[in-house]
N, C-alpha and C positions, 0 to 999 in steps of 0.2 A: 191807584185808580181813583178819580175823582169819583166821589158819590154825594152829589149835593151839595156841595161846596165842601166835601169833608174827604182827606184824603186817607183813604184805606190800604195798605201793602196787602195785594193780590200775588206777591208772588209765593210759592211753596217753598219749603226750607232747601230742597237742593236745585232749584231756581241756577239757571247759569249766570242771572243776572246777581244776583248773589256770591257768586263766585269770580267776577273780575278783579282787573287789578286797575292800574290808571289810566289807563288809553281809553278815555271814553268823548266820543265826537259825536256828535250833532250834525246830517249831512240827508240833501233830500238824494238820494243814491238813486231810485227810479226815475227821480224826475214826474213826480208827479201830484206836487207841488206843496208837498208834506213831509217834515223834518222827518230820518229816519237814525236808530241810535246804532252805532257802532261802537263796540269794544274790542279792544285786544288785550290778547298776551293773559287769558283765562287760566286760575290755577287750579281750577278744578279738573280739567282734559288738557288735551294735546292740540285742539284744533287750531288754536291762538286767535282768531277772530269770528266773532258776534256778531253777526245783522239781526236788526229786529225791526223790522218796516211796519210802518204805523201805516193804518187803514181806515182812512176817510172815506165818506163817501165824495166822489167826484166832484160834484155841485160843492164841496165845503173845500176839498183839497186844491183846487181853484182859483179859490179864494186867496192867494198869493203871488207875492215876485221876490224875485231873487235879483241881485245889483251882483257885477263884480266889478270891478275896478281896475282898468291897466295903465300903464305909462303912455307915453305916443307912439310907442315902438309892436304895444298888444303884449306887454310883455306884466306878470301878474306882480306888478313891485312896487304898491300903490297902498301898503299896510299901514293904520294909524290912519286911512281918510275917513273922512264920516259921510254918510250916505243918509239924507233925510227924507222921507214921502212926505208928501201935502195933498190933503184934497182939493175941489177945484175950487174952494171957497176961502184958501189958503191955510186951514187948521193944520196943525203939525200932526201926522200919525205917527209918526216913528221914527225913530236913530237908533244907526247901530253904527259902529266902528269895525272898520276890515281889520280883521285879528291879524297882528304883529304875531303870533302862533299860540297856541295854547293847548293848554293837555298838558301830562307826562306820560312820554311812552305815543304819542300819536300827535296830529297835526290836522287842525280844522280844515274843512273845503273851504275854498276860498270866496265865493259869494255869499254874501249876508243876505237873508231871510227876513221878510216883508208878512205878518198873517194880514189881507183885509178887511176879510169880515164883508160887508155888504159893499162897501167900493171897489169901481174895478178903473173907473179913472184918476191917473194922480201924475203930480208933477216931483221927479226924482231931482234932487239936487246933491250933487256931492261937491265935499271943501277937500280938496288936494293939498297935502303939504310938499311946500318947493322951499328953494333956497332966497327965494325973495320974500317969505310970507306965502300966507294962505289964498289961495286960488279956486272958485268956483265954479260950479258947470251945472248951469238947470238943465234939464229938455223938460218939457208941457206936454199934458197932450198923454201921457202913455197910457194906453188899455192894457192894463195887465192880463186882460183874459188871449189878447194875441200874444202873449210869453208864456202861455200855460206849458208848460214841458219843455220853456227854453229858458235861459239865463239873459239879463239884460246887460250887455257890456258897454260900461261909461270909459272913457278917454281922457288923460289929461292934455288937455290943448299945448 
């Protein structure tokens, strides 16, 4: 738990989060627009999966977009692109890479997570890799508060 820029372990000794094993993904699972933590395969019980959904208020969890990335076909096989935001001034907010997979024992969602903080206009650019070199695709212009509870799906031309 942050407290003031100081992080404290809030959890209690038989805590479940204590008790996983490697399957731990990062995924907004309600769609509402706030990363939530999933684990599997707990050795503590039998349940074998974790949810633990992080609780923003609205107005903050909002505050994001989600990219995913397909081939021409809509088909999700577009891992290793990078996915940039820019505000409308051009400053770079952010890069992430669509996971080629990660974890042991589980496997990421497949749209990369944007937090913006007080922007809600931004221009998405992602670099595709192809067989000719690296390939770009902007769109301008996105309101991310019209994606609030959806995922923004980019194309490779």
């Amino acid at each position: 738990m942050n407290r003031a820029g100081h992080f404290v372990d809030a959890s209690t000794g038989n805590s479940l989060l204590r008790a996983s094993d490697h399957g731990v993904q990062w995924a907004d699972v309600d769609r509402d627009g706030d990363l939530d933590l999933s684990l599997t395969a707990t050795f503590q019980d039998d349940s074998r999966h974790q949810l633990f959904r992080n609780e923003l208020p609205a107005r903050d969890a909002a505050r994001s977009l989600q990219v995913r990335v397909l081939d021409r076909a809509g088909h999700a096989t577009r891992a290793g692109s990078e996915v940039r935001l820019y505000r409308k001034d051009g400053t770079l907010l952010g890069a992430r890479l669509v996971p080629t997979g990660d974890g042991y024992g589980s496997q990421s969602d497949s749209p990369v997570h944007f937090g913006l903080g007080e922007t809600s206009i931004v221009t998405v650019e992602v670099t595709f890799l192809t067989r000719a070199g690296r390939a770009r695709k902007r769109i301008e212009g996105v309101d991310a508060r019209t994606w609030s509870g959806k995922v923004l799906e980019v194309r490779a031309d």
